[in-house]
C-alpha positions as CSV (number, residue, x, y, z in Angstrom):
1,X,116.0,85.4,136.6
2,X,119.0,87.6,135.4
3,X,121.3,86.7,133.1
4,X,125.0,88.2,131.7
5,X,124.3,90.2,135.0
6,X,122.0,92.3,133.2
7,X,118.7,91.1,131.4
8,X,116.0,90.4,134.5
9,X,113.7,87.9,132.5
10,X,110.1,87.9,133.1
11,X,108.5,84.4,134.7
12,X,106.9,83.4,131.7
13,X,107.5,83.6,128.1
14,X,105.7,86.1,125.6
15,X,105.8,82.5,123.5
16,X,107.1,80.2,121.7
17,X,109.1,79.9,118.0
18,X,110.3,77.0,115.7
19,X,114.1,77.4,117.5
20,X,112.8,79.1,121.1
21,X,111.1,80.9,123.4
22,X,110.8,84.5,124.0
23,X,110.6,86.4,127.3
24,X,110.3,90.0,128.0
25,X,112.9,91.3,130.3
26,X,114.1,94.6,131.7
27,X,117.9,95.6,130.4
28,X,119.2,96.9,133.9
29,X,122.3,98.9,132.6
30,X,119.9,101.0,130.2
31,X,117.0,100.9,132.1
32,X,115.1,99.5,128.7
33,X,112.9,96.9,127.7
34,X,113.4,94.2,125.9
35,X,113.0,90.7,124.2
36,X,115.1,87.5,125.2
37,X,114.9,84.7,122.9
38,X,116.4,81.8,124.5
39,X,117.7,78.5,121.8
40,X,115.8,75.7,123.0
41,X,116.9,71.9,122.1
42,X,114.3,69.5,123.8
43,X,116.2,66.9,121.4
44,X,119.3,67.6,122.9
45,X,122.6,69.4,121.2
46,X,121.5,70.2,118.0
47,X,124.4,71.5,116.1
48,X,122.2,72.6,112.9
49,X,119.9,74.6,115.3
50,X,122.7,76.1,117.2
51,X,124.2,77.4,113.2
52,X,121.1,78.8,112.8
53,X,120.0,80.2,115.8
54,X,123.1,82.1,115.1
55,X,122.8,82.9,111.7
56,X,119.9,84.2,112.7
57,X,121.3,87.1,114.7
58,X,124.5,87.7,112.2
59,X,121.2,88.4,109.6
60,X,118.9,90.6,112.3
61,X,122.9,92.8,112.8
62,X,123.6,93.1,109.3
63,X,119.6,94.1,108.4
64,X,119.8,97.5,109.8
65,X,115.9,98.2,109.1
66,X,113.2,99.7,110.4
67,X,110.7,97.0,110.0
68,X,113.0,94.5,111.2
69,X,113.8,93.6,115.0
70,X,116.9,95.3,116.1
71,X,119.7,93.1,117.6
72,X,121.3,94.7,120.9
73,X,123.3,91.3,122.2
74,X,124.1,88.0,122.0
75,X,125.8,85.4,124.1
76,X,125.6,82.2,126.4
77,X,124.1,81.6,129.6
78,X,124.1,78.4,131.5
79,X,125.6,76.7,128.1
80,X,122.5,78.2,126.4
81,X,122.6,80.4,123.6
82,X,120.5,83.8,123.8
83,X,119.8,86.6,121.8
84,X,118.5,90.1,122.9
85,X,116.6,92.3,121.0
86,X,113.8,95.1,120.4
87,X,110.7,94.9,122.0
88,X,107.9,95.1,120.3
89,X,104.3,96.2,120.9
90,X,101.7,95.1,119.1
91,X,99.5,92.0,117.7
92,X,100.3,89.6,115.4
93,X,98.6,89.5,112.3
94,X,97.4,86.1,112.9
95,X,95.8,87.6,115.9
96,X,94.6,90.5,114.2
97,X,92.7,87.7,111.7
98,X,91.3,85.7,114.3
99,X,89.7,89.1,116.2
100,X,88.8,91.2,112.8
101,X,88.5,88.6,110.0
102,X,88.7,89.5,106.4
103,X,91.4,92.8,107.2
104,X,89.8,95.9,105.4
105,X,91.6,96.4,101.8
106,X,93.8,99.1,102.3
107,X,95.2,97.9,105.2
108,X,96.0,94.5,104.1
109,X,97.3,96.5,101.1
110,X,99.4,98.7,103.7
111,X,100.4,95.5,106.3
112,X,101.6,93.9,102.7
113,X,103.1,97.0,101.2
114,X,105.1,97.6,104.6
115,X,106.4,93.7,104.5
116,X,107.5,93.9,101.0
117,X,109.7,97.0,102.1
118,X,111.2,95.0,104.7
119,X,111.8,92.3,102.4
120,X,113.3,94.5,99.4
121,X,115.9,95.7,101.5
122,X,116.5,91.9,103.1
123,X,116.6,90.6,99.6
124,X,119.3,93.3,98.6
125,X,121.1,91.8,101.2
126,X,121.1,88.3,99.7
127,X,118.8,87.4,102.6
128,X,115.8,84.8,102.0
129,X,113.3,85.1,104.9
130,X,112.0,81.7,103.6
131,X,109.3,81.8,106.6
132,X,106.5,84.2,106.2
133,X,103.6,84.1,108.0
134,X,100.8,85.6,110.1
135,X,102.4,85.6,112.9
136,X,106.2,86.9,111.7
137,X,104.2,89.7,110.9
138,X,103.7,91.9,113.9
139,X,101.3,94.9,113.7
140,X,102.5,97.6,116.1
141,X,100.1,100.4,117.9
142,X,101.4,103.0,115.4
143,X,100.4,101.4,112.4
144,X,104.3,100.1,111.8
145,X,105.1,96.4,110.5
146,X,107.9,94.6,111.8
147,X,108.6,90.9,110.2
148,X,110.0,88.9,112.9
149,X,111.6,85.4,112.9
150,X,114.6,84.9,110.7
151,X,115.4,82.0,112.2
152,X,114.9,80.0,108.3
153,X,116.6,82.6,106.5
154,X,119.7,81.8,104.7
155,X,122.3,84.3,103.1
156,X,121.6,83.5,99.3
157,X,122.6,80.0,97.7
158,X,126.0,80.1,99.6
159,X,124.5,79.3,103.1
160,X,121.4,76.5,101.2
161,X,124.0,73.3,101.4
162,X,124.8,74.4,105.1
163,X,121.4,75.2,106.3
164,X,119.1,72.8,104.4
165,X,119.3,68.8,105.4
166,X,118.9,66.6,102.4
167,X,115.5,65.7,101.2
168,X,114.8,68.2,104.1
169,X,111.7,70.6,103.6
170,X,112.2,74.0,105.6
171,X,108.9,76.2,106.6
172,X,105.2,76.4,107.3
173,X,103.1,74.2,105.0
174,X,100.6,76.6,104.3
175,X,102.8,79.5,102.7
176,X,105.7,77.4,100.8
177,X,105.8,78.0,97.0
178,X,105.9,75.1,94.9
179,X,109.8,75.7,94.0
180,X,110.3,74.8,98.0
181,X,108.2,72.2,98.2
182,X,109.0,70.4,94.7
183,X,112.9,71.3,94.7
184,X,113.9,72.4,98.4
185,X,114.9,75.6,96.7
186,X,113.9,79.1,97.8
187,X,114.7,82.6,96.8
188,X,113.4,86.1,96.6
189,X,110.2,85.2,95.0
190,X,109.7,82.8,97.0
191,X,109.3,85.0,99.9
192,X,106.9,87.2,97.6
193,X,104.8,83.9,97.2
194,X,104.4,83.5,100.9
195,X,103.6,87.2,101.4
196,X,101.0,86.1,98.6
197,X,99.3,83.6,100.7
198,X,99.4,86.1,104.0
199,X,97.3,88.4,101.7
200,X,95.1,85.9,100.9
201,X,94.5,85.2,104.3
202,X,94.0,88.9,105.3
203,X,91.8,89.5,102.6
204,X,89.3,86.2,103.1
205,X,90.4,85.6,106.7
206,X,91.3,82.1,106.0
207,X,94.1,80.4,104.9
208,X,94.7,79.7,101.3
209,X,95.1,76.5,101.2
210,X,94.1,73.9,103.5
211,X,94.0,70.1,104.1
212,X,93.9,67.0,106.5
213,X,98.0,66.6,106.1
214,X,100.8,69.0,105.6
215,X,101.2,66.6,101.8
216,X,97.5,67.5,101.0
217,X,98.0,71.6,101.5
218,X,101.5,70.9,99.2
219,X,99.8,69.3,96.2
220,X,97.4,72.5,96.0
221,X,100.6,74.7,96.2
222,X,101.6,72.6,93.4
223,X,98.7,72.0,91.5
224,X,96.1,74.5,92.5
225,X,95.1,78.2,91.1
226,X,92.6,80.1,93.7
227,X,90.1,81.7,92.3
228,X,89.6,85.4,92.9
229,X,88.8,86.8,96.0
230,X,84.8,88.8,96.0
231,X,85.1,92.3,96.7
232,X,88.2,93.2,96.3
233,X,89.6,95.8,93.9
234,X,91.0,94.3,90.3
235,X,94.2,95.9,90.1
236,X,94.8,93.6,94.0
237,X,93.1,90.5,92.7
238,X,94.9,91.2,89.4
239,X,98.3,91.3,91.6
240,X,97.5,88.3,94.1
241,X,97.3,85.7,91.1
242,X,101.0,87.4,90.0
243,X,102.2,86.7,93.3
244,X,100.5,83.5,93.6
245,X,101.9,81.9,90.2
246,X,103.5,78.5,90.5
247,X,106.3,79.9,88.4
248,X,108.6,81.8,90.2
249,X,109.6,83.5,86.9
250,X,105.9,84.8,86.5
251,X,105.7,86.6,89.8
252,X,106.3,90.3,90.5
253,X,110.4,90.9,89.9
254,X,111.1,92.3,93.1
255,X,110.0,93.2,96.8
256,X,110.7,96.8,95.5
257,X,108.5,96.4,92.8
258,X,105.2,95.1,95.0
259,X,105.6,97.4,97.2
260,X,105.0,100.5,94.6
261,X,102.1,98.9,93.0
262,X,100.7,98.2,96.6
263,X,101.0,101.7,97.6
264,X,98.1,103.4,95.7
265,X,95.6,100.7,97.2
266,X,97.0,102.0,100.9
267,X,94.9,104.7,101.5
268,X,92.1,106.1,103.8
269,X,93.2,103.8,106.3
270,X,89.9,102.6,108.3
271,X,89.7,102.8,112.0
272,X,90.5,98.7,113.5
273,X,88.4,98.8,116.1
274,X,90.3,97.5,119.6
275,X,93.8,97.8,117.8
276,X,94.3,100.8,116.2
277,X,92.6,104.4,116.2
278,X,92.8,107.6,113.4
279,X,95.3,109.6,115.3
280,X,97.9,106.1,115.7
281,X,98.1,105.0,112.5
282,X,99.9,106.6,109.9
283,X,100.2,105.8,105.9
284,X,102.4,102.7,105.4
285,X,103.6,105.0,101.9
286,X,104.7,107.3,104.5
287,X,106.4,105.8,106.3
288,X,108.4,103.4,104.0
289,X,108.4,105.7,100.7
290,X,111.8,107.4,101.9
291,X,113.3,104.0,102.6
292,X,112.6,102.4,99.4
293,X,113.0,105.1,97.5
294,X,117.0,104.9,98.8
295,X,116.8,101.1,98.1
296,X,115.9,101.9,94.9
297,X,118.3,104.6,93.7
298,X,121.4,102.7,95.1
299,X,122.3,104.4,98.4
């Protein structure tokens, strides 16, 4: 199928989000690929998902970063809205779980370290992912992270009474902080709390909290302090019960701030075998140090 008479769609989609599904198509004018995500409504018009679905591409333009996926268009086809962007290669860390299990320290370290940079630069934007997971974290075959699926984040407190429904909770179960799930109310560190849980997960290779109904997995949010996870190095235990408080106050300030206490744990990078060898897969501090560093001094 081609639509805007350009973007020659793929038969099936790569998969399915909250708001959509994604195809992989070939951009004929640039001779590119790329990714199609098409607004789906099964309900019928949906005029809150149709704000967000373009929020969401407003926020992937105006995060120019290299860990984020990078808008090229937008527009309507057959009354149904589209976005085009990046394609990326690469697993999913939910995938990468399910294949490995428990991800080796210092890359779970480095995965985390990379997703923090993304985030520091989002939240200096004003922009509240409010959605991470496993699998809006995308591992690519040079050892890059992009964070995908911004289709829950809001632009700071001004856009909450425009994008949140009343008594509405927004998310995945198993990564909301207690602020979301007792208040409705998300911020900065509540993305630092999901990223919490997604190192969890990486680290055990199961999910931090579980139970029979999305309500059971929210009282241990509330209610519930994990114990420390076997094997792992202090200082990153030490820093996973910071991230993990119930307080938002009592976790790390920042993105900025994880990510330079994650970066001396993201060495000596082991081989994954079947996703990533030696010579592809370069120092998360590496690669991100520069960028942060500029977030950091103000430029």
């Amino acid at each position: 199928m081609l639509i805007a008479d350009r973007y020659e769609l793929d038969d099936l989609p790569l998969g399915r989000g909250g708001m959509g599904a994604v195809y992989a198509a070939h951009d004929t004018r640039l001779g590119r690929r790329v990714a199609v995500k098409f607004l789906e409504m099964p309900g019928g018009p949906d005029g809150e998902l149709e704000r967000r679905f373009i929020r969401e591409a407003r926020i992937l333009a105006r995060l120019e970063h290299t860990g984020a996926p990078t808008l090229y268009d937008f527009g309507t086809f057959e009354q149904r809205l589209f976005q085009v962007m990046q394609f990326i290669d690469g697993v999913t860390v939910a995938d990468l779980i399910a294949e490995h299990g428990p991800v080796p320290v210092p890359w779970a370290a480095g995965i985390t370290a990379q997703a923090a940079a993304v985030l520091a630069a989002a939240h200096a934007l004003s922009i509240w992912h409010r959605d991470l997971k496993p699998t809006n974290l995308m591992l690519c075959p040079d050892g890059s992270v992009k964070v995908l699926d911004f289709g829950l984040a809001i632009l700071g407190d001004a856009d909450l009474a425009h994008f949140t429904r009343h008594g509405q909770i927004l998310g995945t179960p198993a990564y909301m902080a207690p602020e979301q799930i007792e208040q409705g109310v998300a911020g900065a560190r509540s993305d630092l709390y999901a990223l919490g849980c997604v190192l969890h997960e990486m680290l055990t290779g199961r999910q931090l909290f579980a139970g029979p109904t999305a309500y059971a997995v929210f009282d241990k949010h509330v209610r519930e302090r994990p114990p420390a996870v076997p094997g792992v190095p202090a200082e990153l235990n030490a820093l996973l019960q910071e991230l993990l408080e119930k307080k938002p106050e009592n976790r790390p300030a920042d993105a900025a701030a994880l990510y330079e206490r994650l970066r001396p744990l993201a060495t000596d990078l082991p081989v994954l075998p079947g996703f990533l060898e030696p010579a592809s897969a370069p120092s998360p501090e590496r690669m991100y140090a520069l960028i942060v560093g500029r977030l950091l001094g103000g430029s």
